[in-house]
C-alpha positions in Angstrom: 42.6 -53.7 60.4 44.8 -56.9 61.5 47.3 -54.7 59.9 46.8 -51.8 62.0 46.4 -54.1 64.7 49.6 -56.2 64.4 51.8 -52.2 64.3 49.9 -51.2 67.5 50.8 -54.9 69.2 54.8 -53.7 68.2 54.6 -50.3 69.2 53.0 -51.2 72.5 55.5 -54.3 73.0 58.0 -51.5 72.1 56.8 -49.2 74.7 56.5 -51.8 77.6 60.0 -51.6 78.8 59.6 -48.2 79.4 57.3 -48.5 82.4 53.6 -48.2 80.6 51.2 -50.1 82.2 49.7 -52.7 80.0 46.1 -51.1 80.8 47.2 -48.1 79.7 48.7 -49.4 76.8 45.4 -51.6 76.0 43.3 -48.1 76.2 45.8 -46.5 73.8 45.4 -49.3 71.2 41.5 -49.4 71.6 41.4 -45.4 70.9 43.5 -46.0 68.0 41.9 -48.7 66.8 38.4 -46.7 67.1 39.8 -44.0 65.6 40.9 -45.8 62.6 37.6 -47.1 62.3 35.7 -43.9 62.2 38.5 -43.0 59.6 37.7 -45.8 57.4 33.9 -45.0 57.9 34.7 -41.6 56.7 36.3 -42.5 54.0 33.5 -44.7 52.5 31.0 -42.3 53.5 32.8 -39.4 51.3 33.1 -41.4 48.5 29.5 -42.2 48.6 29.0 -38.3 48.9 31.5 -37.8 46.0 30.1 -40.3 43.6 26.0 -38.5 43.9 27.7 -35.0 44.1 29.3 -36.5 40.5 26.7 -37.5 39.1 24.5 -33.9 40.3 27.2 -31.9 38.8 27.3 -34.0 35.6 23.2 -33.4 36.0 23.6 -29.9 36.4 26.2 -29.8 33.7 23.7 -31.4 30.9 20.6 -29.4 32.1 23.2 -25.7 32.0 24.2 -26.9 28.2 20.3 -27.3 27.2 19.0 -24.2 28.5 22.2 -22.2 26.9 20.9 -23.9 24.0 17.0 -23.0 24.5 18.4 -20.0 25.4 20.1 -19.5 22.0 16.6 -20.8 20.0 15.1 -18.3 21.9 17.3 -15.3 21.2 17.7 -16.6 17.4 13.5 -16.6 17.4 13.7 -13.3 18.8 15.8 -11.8 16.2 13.8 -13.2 13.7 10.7 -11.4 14.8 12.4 -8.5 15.2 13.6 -8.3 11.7 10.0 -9.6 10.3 8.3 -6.7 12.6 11.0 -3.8 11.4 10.2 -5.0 7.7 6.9 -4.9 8.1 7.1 -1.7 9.7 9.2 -0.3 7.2 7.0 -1.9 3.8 3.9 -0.1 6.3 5.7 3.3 6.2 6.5 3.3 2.3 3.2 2.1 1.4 1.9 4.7 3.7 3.8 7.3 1.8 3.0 6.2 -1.5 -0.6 5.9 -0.3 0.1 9.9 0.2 1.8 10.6 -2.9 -1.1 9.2 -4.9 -3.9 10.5 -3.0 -2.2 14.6 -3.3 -2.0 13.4 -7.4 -5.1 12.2 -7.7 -6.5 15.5 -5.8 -4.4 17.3 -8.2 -5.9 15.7 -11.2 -9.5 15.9 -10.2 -8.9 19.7 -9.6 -7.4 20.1 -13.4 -10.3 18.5 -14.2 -12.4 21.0 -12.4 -11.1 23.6 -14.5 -10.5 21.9 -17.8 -14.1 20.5 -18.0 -15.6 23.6 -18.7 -13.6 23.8 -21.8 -15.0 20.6 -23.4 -18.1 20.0 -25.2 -20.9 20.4 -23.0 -21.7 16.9 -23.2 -18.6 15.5 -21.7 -18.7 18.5 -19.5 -21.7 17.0 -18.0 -20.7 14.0 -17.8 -17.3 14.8 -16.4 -19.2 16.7 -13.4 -21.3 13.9 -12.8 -18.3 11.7 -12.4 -16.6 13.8 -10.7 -18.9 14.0 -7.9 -18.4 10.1 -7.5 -14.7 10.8 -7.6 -14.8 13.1 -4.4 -17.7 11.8 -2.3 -16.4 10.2 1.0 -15.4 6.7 2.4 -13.8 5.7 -1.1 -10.1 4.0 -1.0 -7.4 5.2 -3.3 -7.8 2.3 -5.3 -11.3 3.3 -6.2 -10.8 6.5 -6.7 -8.1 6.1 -8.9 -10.3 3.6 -10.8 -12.7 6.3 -11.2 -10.6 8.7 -12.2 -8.5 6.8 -15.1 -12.2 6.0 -16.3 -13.1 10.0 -16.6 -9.7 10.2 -18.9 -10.9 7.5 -20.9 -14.2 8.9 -21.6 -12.2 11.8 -22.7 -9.9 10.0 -24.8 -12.6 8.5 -26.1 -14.6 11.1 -27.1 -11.7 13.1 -28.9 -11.4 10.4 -31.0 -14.3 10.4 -32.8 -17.1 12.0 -34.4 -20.0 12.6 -31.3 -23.7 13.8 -32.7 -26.3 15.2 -29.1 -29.6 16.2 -29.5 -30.2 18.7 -27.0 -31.7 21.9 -25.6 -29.7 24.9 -26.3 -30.6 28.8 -25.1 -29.5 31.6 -27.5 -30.0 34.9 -27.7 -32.7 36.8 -29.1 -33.1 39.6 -31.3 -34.9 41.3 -28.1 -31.8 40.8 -26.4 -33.4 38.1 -24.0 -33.1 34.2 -24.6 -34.4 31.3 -26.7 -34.0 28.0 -26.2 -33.9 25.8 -29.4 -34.2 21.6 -29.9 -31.2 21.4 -31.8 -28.7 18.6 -32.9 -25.0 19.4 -32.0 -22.4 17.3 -33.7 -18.6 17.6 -32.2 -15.2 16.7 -33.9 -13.5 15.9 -30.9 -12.3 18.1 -28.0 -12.5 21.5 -29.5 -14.8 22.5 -32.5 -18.7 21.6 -32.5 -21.6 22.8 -34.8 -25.6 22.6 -33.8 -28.3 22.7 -36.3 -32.4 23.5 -34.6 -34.9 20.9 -35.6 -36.5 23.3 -38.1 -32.9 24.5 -39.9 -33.9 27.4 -39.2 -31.0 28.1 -36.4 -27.5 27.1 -36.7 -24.1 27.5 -34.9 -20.4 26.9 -34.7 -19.0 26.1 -31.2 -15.4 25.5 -29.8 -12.9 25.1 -26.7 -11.8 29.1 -25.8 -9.4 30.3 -22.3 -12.7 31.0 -21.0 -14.5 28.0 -21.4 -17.0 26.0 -24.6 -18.6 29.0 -26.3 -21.1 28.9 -28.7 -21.6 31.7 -32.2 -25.0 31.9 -33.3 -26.0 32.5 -36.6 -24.9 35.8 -38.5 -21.9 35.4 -35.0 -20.5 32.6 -37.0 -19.5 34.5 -40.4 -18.2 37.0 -37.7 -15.9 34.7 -35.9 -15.3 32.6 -39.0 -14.7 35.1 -41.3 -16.8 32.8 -43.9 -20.6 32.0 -44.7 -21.2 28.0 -43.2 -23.1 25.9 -46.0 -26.3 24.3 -44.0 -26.2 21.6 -46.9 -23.2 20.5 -45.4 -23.8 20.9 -41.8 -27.4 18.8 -42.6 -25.4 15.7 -44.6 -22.5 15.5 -41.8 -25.4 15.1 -39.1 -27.0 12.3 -41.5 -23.7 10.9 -41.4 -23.4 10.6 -37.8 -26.9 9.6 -37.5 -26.4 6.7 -40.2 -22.5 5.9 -40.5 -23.7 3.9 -44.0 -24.1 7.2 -45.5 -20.3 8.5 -45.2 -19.4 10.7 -47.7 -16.9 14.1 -47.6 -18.5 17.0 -45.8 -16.8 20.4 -45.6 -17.3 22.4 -42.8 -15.2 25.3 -41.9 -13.6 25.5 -38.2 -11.2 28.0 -36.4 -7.7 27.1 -34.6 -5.5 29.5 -33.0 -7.6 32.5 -33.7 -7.3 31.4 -37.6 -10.7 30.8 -39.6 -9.5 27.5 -42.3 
């Protein structure tokens, strides 16, 4: 400010020759020195301002690069549960077909079954029917159907690999051309050829697996169909067999396969 002061003191000395008067020139140099002042006070003042509007900016500068960063979290999150939802869609939509596929094969299956069962001995027929029933009834998952019907092939697996004796009741017909029914034994070598024998010998049969279904020859039918007599010894000791597997011994029974008596 002396500074300032000691230029106006020349310029005014400068200026005195030339007719100002010295209030005038006293005016001048307090306007000038005032204005100076407010100057200086400006200048402090806007570097006040400058330094806080620094330090907002460098404020607003940190808090911009974390929410670009939140921002990126977010977005990365985002596409992570996008990718986890579309897989999961996409696993839900080839399960779903699969779920198809094995619910039209096991309809299939249980429909072959429908048809086939009546080809079998009637035993398993029965049985099959019975099982079948569970197989279709309502309010069952794939899983347990499928479960029940795998077990309905085992039981036929099963049973064609073996030897299976049934007492039961059996109608055929009479010499009046109506129907008897008989207590008889029926003994099956698997699938397709059976024989029955009555409680009292005195009725016997051959049986096996024909286009049309399990069909039965009575009597005097089976030397027709077999195109030889049946010995009832033999039919008697293979039913003791079955009965009592400590008895095994060869039996010889004669059967029919495509349309040939052996």
């Amino acid at each position: 400010m002396n500074f300032f002061r000691n230029i106006i003191v020349v310029f005014v000395c400068a200026l005195s020759p030339l007719g100002y008067a010295e209030t005038d020139l006293n005016q001048l140099m307090q306007k000038w020195i005032q204005l100076e002042s407010q100057k200086g006070n400006l200048q402090i003042e806007w570097a006040e301002r400058k330094t806080e509007l620094d330090r907002r900016q460098q404020l607003l500068t940190t808090e911009k690069a974390s929410l670009k960063e939140t921002l990126a979290q977010a977005e990365g999150s985002t596409s992570d549960v996008d990718q986890r939802r579309n897989e999961l869609l996409s696993r839900q939509e080839k399960l779903e077909k699969e779920q198809a596929t094995l619910s039209l094969q096991i309809n299939k299956a249980a429909s072959f079954l429908e048809i086939k069962k009546n080809q079998m001995p009637p035993p398993l027929a029965e049985e099959i029917t019975q099982k079948l029933v569970f197989l279709n009834q309502s309010g069952l998952s794939q899983s347990e159907r499928l479960e029940k019907l795998l077990s309905i092939y085992k039981l036929i697996s099963e049973f064609d690999q073996r030897v299976a004796i049934n007492k039961s009741k059996l109608e055929i017909p009479a010499e009046n051309e109506g129907h008897k029914t008989l207590q008889v034994t029926q003994i099956f070598l698997g699938l397709s050829q059976g024989w029955y024998l009555s409680d009292d010998a005195s009725q016997y049969g051959y049986g096996r697996a024909t286009e049309l279904g399990w069909k039965w020859w009575s009597n005097e039918e089976v030397e027709q169909e077999l195109g030889q007599r049946m010995d009832l010894s033999e039919l008697k000791n293979l039913i003791a067999i079955a009965e009592n597997p400590t008895l095994a011994d060869l039996v010889t029974l004669p059967i029919k396969l495509d349309n040939k008596a052996h």
